[in-house]
C-alpha positions as CSV (number, residue, x, y, z in Angstrom):
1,X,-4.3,40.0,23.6
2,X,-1.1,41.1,24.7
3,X,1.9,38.7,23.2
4,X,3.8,39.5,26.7
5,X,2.3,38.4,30.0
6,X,5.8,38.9,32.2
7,X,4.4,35.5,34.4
8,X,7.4,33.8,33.2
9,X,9.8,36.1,34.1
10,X,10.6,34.5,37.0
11,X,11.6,31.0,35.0
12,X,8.3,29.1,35.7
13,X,5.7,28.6,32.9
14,X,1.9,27.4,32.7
15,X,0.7,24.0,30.9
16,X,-3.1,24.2,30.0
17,X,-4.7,23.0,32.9
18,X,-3.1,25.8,34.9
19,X,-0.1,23.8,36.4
20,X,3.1,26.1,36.8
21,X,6.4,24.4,36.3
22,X,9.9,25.3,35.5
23,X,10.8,26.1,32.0
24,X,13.2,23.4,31.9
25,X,10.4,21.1,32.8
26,X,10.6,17.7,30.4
27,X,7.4,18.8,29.3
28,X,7.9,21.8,28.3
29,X,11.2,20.8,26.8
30,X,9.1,18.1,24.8
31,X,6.5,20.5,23.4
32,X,9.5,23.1,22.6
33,X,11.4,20.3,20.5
34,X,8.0,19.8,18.6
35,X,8.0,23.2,17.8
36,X,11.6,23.5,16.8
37,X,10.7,20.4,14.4
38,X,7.6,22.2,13.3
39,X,9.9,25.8,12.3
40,X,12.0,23.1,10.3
41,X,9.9,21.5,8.3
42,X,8.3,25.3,7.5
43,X,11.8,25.9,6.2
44,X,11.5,22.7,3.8
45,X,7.9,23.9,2.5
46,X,9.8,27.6,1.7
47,X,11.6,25.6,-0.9
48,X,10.6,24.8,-4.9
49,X,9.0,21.6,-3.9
50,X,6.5,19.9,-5.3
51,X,3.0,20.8,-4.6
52,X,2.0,17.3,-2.9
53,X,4.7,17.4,-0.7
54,X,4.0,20.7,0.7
55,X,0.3,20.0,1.1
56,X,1.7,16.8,3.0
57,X,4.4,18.8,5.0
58,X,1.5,21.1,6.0
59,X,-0.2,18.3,6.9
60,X,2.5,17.0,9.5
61,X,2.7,20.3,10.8
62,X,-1.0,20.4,11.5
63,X,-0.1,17.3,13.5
64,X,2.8,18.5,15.1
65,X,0.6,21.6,16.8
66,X,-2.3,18.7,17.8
67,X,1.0,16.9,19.8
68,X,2.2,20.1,21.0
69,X,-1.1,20.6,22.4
70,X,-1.5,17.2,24.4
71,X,2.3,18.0,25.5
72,X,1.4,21.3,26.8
73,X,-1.3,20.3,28.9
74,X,-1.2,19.1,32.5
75,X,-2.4,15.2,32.1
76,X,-4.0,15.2,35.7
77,X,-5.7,18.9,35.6
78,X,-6.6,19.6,32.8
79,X,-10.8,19.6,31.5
80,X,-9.5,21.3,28.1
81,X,-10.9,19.6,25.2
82,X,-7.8,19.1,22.5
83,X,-7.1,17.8,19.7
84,X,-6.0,14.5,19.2
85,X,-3.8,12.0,16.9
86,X,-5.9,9.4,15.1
87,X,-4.0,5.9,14.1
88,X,-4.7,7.2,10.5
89,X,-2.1,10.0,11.3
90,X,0.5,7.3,11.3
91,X,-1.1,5.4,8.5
92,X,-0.8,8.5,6.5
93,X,3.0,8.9,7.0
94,X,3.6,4.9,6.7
95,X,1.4,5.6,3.0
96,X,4.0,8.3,1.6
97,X,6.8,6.9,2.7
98,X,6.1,3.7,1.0
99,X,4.7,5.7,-2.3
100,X,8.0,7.8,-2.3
101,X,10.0,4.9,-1.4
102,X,8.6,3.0,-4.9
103,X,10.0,4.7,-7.1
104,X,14.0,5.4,-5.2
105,X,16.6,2.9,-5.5
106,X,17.4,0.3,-2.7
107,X,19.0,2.1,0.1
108,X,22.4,-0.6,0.1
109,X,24.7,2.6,2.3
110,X,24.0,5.1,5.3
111,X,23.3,8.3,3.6
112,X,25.1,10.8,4.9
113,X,23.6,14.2,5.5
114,X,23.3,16.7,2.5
115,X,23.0,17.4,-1.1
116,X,21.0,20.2,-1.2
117,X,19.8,22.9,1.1
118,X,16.5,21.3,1.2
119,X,17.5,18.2,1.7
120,X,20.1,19.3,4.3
121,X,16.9,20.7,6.0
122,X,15.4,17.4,5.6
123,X,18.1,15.8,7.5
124,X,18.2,18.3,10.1
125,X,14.7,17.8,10.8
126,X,14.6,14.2,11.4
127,X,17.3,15.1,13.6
128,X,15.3,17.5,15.9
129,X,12.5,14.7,15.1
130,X,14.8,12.0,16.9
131,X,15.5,14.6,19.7
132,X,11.4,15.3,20.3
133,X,11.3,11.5,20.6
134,X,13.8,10.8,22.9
135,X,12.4,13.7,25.1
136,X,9.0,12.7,25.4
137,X,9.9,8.9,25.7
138,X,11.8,10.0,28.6
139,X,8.8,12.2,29.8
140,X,6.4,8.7,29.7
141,X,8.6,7.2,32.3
142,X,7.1,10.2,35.0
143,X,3.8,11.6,33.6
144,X,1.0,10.5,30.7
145,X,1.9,10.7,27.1
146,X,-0.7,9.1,24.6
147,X,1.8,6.4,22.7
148,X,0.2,7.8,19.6
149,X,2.9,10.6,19.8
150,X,5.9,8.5,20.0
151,X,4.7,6.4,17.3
152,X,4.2,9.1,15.0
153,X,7.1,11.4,15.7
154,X,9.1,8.1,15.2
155,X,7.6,7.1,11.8
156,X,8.2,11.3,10.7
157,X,11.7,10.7,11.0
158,X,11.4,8.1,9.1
159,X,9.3,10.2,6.7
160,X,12.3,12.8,7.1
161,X,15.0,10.5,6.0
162,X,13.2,9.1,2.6
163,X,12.0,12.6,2.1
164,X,15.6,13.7,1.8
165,X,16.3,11.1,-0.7
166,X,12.8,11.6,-2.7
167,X,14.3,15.2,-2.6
168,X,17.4,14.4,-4.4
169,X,16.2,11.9,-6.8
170,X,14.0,14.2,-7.7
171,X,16.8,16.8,-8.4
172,X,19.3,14.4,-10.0
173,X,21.1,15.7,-7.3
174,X,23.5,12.1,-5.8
175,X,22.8,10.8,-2.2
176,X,26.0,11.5,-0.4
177,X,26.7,7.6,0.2
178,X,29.2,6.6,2.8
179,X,32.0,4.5,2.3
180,X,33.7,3.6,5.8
181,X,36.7,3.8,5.7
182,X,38.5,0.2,6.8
């Protein structure tokens, strides 16, 4: 299999189901911030973490090529069996964040980004995360998106953010706590 095909040399793309729109398309936008989330949270797993968090981030990733998949297909044309998010997908983030949660102190400040490279990678992450979400909420209000997706990329970047501070605790590395200035 060739990776080149030169059909989207012309700026239009194909989802599964062989609809051909533009690559600017909020679709393909959506399933494009998914992967640019995905490449992140690689770039967290490259780092001396522990074991059980890389199983888990390898994990989300696995989840974040099933969404990619339901983004990437045309919702009205498409007889492609693929994969799909379970509610347990969501229960299983809600579960590590409250386990990594039980053992950090109360959050009392807005954390601002950094700390580490890891953790900074963290924080950029839930950033793309928030970005995939407010794509693909705006790509509900004009075509089909399972509600499973936006429920679970919401609760990641929650995973993100707790993550990050699970990251440094673990480190003895400070949050970097901000003080507003008043």
């Amino acid at each position: 299999m060739k990776i080149y095909t030169k059909t989207g040399d012309g700026g239009l793309t194909s989802l599964i189901g062989g609809t051909r729109v533009p690559k600017y398309d909020l679709r393909i936008e959506s399933y494009g911030t998914v992967d640019e989330l995905n490449s992140y949270i690689g770039m967290i797993r490259d780092h001396d973490i522990d074991a059980a968090q890389k199983d888990t981030l390898k994990e989300i990733q696995d989840r974040l090529f099933t969404i990619g998949a339901a983004l990437a297909s045309d919702p009205e044309k498409s007889k492609m069996k693929i994969p799909d998010l379970h509610l347990s997908d969501i229960t299983f983030l809600e579960n590590q964040i409250d386990e990594m949660n039980a053992v950090l102190p109360e959050l009392k400040h807005f954390i601002l980004p950094g700390g580490s490279q890891v953790v900074s990678f963290c924080h950029v992450s839930r950033c793309v995360c928030r970005r995939a979400e407010r794509i693909i909420v705006h790509l509900k209000e004009e075509s089909f998106v399972d509600e499973k997706v936006i429920v679970y990329l919401n609760r990641l970047s929650d995973y993100l953010f707790v993550l990050a501070r699970k990251l440094c605790h673990d480190s003895n590395v400070p949050e970097n706590q901000w003080f507003p200035r008043v």
